[in-house]
C-alpha angles and dihedrals in degrees: 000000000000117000126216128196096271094043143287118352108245089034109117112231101238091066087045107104097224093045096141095068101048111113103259096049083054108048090042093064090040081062092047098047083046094055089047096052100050089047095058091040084051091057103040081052095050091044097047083049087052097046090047099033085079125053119243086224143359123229128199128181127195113183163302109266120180124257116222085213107112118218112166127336087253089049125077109180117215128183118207114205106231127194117194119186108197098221083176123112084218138059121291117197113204125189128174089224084075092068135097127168122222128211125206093273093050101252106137130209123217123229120260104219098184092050097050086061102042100044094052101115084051100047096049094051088089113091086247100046094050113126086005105136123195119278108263133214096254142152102237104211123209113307088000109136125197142201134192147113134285109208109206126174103231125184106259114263097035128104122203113232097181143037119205121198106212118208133173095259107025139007116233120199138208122200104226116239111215112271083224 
């Protein structure tokens, strides 16, 4: 009888002492490792489009609206009312130091914390701005939403079109409605 390489020729594979190793064997569980490979590549795909296919947060800007406050004769101060819902099952920390405002050429303007504290009797005198209180340094927990202003020194003149909330790992940006 002729001989192979892995043993005689009319043997089936299964008697043959070294049967793991014949090609077969060896190409079924390479399939199998494959399929199972692709399946769990399939659902960590599925579950990272999940995770991303919903926003940790949602962020809306109304504004600006001007502030009565006078700084300098070149500086106009404007406060934009922001809300944040936190959609996220974990904490969101929110600070209005993290915001900037952008006008249509880009330049961006940073937030004046103090102000927006301080000028909070004279930002909350316009219809839209009635009851609004000053964004806090907070911890949103999961489904909290939150609403306050945003005070920024502009140069006068200039109207912000944009507010950016800057994190530590992304910037997220709100197109400004008109306060109106």
């Amino acid at each position: 009888m002729p001989t192979t390489r892995w043993g005689v020729a009319g043997k089936t594979p299964s008697r043959h002492p070294d049967h793991r190793k014949l090609p077969g064997v060896v190409m079924g569980a390479a399939l199998r490792s494959m399929s199972a490979r692709r399946l769990m590549l399939a659902v960590a795909v599925t579950l990272a489009t999940a995770a991303c296919g919903k926003a940790p947060y949602a962020l809306d800007a109304v504004g600006p609206f001007s502030d009565a406050a006078v700084v300098t004769p070149s500086l106009e101060r404007v406060a934009i009312l922001v809300t944040i819902t936190n959609q996220s099952g974990g904490d969101l920390q929110i600070n209005p130091a993290d915001f900037v405002a952008r006008d249509a050429q880009h330049r961006i303007y940073a937030a004046n914390a103090s102000a927006t504290v301080a000028d909070a009797r004279l930002v909350s005198r316009p219809p839209k701005m009635r009851g609004s209180l000053p964004l806090p340094t907070i911890t949103l927990r999961s489904d909290d939403v939150l609403s306050g202003f945003v005070v920024f020194d502009v140069p006068a003149g200039i109207e912000p079109v944009e507010l950016i909330w800057r994190q530590s790992d992304t910037d997220s940006v709100a197109i400004l409605s008109n306060a109106g």
